[in-house]
C-alpha positions in Angstrom: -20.2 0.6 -10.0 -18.3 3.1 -12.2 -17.5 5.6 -10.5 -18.5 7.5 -7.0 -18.0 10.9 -7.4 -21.4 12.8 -8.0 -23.2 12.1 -11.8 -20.4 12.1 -13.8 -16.8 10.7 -14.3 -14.5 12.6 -12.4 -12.2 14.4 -14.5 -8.6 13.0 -12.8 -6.2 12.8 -15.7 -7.1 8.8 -16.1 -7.7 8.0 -19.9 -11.1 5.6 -20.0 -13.8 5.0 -17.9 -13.0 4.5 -14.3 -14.2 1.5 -12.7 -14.2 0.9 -9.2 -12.4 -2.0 -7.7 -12.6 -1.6 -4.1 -14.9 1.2 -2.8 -14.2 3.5 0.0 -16.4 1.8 3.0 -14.2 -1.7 2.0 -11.1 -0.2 2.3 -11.6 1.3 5.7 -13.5 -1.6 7.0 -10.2 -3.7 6.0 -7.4 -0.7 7.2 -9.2 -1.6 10.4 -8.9 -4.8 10.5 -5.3 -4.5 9.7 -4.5 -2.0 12.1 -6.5 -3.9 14.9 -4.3 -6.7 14.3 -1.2 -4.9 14.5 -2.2 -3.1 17.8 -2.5 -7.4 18.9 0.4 -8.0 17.6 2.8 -5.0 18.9 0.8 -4.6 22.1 3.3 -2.4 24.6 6.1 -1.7 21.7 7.0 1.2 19.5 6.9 0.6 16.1 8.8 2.8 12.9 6.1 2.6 10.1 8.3 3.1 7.0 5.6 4.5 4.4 6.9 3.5 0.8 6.4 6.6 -1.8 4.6 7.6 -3.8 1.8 4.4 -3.8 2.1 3.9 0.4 1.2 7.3 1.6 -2.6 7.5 2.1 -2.9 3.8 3.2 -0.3 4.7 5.4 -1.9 7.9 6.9 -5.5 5.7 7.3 -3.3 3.0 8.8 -1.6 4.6 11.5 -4.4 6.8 12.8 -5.8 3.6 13.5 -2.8 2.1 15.8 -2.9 2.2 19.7 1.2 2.4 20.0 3.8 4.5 19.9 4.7 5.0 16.1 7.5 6.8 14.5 6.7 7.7 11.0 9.2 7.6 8.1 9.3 7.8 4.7 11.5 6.1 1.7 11.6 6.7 -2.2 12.2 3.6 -4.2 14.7 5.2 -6.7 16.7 7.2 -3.5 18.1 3.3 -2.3 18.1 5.0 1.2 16.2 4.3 4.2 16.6 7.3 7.2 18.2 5.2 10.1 16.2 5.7 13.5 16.2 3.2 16.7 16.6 0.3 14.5 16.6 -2.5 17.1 12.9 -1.9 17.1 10.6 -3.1 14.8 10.3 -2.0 11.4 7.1 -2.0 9.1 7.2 -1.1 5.5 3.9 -0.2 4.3 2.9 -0.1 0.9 0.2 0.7 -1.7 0.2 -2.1 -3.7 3.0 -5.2 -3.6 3.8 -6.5 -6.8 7.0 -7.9 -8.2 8.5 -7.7 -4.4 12.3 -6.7 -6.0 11.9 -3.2 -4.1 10.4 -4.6 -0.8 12.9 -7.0 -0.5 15.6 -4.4 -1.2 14.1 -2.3 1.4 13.8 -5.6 3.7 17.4 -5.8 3.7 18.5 -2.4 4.0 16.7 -1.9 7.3 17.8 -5.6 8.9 21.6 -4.6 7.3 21.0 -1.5 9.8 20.2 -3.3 12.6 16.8 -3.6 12.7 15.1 -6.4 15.2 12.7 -7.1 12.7 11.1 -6.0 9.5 7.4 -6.7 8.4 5.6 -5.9 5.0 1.7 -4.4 5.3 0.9 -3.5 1.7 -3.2 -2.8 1.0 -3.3 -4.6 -2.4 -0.9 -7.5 -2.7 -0.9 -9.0 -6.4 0.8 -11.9 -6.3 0.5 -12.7 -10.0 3.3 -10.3 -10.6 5.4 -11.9 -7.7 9.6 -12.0 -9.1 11.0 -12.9 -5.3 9.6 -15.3 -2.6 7.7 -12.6 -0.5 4.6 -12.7 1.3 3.1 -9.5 3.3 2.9 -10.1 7.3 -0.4 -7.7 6.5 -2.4 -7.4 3.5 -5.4 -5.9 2.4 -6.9 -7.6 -0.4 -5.7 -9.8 -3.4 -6.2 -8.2 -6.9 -5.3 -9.4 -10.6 -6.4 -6.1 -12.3 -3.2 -4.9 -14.1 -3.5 -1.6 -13.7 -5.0 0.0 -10.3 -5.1 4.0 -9.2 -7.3 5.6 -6.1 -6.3 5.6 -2.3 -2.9 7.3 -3.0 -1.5 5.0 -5.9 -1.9 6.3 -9.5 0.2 7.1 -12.9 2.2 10.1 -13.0 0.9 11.3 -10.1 -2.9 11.4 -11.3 -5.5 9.1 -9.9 -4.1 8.8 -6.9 -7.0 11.4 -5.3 -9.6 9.0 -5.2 -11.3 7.3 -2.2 -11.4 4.0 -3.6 -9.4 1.7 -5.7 -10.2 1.9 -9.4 -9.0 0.5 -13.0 -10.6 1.5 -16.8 -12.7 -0.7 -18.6 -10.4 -0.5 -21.1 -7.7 -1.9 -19.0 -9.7 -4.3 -17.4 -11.0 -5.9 -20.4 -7.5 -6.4 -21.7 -6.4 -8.2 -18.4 -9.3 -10.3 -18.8 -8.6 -12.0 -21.9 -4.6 -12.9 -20.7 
């Protein structure tokens, strides 16, 4: 599949022709999934969901609709360095777009737990390990991808792509990471 709005390509600011990685119906059967396992897992707690900007937010929003706990929602910008400080001898869960290198996560990771958080876990909806710089593994992920370049569900370039339902790459970009 190329694209999934109507006949034609959707005009979202993307140079080449948009190929869809994960549709929408995958992504929500899996942010299900995810947040079914976190309600397991957190059961009779409150949790602080710490949504990473810009790539984190709609996973995020689909994500916590999802949970059966208290949640306090919070937001951080990479290039700010600052985490707002709530009741951190609760849990703390980053949640991301897409995990790559892991240099900011782990930042993050040890901002909060310098704070005083009890804990701090990592649910990120694309984890591409390929890209990996630090020992980190997400407590939650959504799916594994390899593409090199992804937009859709919230992440995107400049602030375009990111409308889409789904998870999407060029052909252009897409054949290039093929032949590495």
């Amino acid at each position: 599949m190329t694209f999934a709005w109507g006949s034609a390509q959707p005009n979202i600011g993307v140079q080449g022709t948009i190929q869809t990685v994960l549709t929408a119906e995958q992504i929500q059967r899996r942010v299900l999934d995810i947040a079914r396992q976190i309600n397991t897992d957190y059961a009779g707690k409150m949790l602080y969901a710490v949504g990473v900007l810009e790539d984190g937010f709609v996973f995020m929003a689909d994500l916590v609709r999802q949970l059966e706990l208290p949640v306090v929602c919070q937001f951080v910008k990479p290039e700010t360095k600052e985490v707002q400080q709530g009741d951190v001898s609760t849990t703390q869960m980053l949640i991301q777009g897409l995990l790559q290198s892991g240099i900011v996560t782990e930042f993050l990771m040890r901002n909060l737990t310098a704070r005083g958080a009890a804990s701090v876990k990592v649910a990120t909806l694309l984890d591409r390990q390929t890209g990996r710089r630090v020992m980190l593994q997400p407590d939650y992920f959504g799916f594994l991808v390899d593409e090199s370049f992804v937009f859709g569900y919230g992440m995107g370039t400049r602030g375009m792509g990111r409308n889409l339902p789904y998870v999407a790459t060029t052909k252009e970009t897409a054949g290039r990471s093929a032949g590495k």
